[in-house]
C-alpha angles and dihedrals in degrees: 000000000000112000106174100316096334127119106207125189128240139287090019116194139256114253141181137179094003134177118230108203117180144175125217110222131234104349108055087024097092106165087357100270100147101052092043093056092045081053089050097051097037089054095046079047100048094223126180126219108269095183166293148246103273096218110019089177088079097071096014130087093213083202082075121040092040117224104232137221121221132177106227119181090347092318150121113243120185105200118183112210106246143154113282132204119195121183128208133169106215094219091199090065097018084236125147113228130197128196117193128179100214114190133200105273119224096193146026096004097167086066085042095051100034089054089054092056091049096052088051085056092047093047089056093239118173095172133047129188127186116194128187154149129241130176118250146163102281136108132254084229097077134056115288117264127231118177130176156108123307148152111271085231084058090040085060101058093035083059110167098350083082139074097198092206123161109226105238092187118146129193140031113022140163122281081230092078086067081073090058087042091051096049087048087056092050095050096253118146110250115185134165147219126183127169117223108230121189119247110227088054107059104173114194086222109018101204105184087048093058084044092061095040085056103047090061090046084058099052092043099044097027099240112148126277097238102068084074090068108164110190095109094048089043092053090045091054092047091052079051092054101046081045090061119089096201090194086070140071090284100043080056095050084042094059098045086043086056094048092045087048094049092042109038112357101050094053117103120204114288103023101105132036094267098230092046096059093033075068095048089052100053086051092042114070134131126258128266092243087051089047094046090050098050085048097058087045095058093044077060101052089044084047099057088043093059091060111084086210086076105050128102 
């Protein structure tokens, strides 16, 4: 059956009180970390696919985001990138969870995001979470940081694991974030996670990043654990640190990045009188070199991004 733009399979579930929890590509999907933890949930979950734009090309440049061919059981498969729902009931709360792979649109964005609205209002959702990873000025020597909006109530099971930080930017965004500003009107519950990477690293899958994203996901939602398991981040980490000559440029950025991380980065609210660290942060900033540094890294990344070569 057709909701908005999107083609569901039948026969489609019934569903109450779901969660909607989604992932922005490739802009707020730095080391993948968004779309590693949705794959993790969705297999603990066992969830089946629930649909798919029925015609992507509308608000995709196939020139792109590249189609792909792929040989499966000794056969040539064509597969188109699109936007994926997957549905799961999670049998231990009785909730309806959807899982849904949004990508950047190229063209027409109100109808995309309008049908995803829709879906979410089909789908009976009463709650939406976007999680994501971005690149900032912190070092891979300290926990991972993972910063967003939730509901105090949230913000109390997620205890420590959470940096409960307002996001004050200002300036260009994606036109995914009008899906956010249409559930809020209609009196639908919005929240965000987003896990904080360091620059100079730039995994392709960053495992440890999806690990902590995860492990948030787990205390607000009451999955196990478990399913946040971190040897393969931590591994990847530890091949990082025995890579680092720390006499050189990058053991010195490393250093400042840790100092700016103990001493602004790593407070949560509350912790500290304000005016008083509002004192401490005027006195506390990184270096130009470091700066400089972190600025020719991100024309990089927006380099690589541009070339369609790169691109997933």
């Amino acid at each position: 059956m057709r909701v908005g733009e999107f083609e569901l399979a039948d026969p489609v579930p019934e569903m109450n009180n779901t969660v909607a929890i989604g992932m922005l590509r490739p802009w707020v999907d730095v080391g993948r970390v968004g779309t590693l933890s949705l794959r993790k949930l969705e297999q603990y979950l066992g969830a089946k696919e629930l649909g798919r734009l029925a015609k992507p090309g509308k608000f995709f440049d196939f020139t792109r985001y590249r189609p792909r061919m792929r040989v499966v059981n000794g056969k040539r498969v064509f597969t188109k990138p699109n936007t994926i729902v997957h549905h799961a009931k999670d049998e231990y709360s009785g909730r309806d969870y959807i899982f849904i792979h949004i990508r950047e649109p190229h063209n027409f964005g109100e109808e995309y995001t309008d049908s995803i609205v829709e879906l979410f209002k089909y789908c009976k959702v009463t709650e939406y979470c976007r999680i994501g990873g971005m690149y900032d000025s912190v070092p891979h020597t300290r926990p991972i940081l993972v910063t967003g909006s939730m509901t105090d109530e949230q913000e109390g099971k997620a205890g420590t694991l959470l940096n409960p930080r307002r996001s004050t930017y200002q300036g260009p965004t994606s036109i995914i974030n009008q899906i956010n500003e249409d559930l809020t009107e209609q009196g639908i519950q919005n929240t965000t996670l987003m896990a904080h990477l360091p620059q100079y690293v730039q995994l392709d899958e960053d495992h440890l990043g999806a690990s902590r994203l995860l492990e948030v996901l787990c205390a607000v939602y009451n999955f196990p654990s478990d399913l946040a398991e971190k040897s393969k981040g931590d591994q990847q980490y530890k091949d990082i640190e025995r890579a680092i000559d720390y006499g050189g440029e990058v053991g010195t950025l490393i250093k400042q990045l840790e100092t700016y991380f103990d001493r602004v980065l790593s407070r949560t609210e509350g912790e500290e009188d304000p005016d008083k660290a509002q004192e401490e942060d005027a006195d506390i900033s990184l270096s130009a070199d470091v700066e400089d540094f972190l600025n020719e890294m991100g024309e990089r990344f927006e380099d690589d991004r541009s070339d369609p070569s790169q691109r997933n």
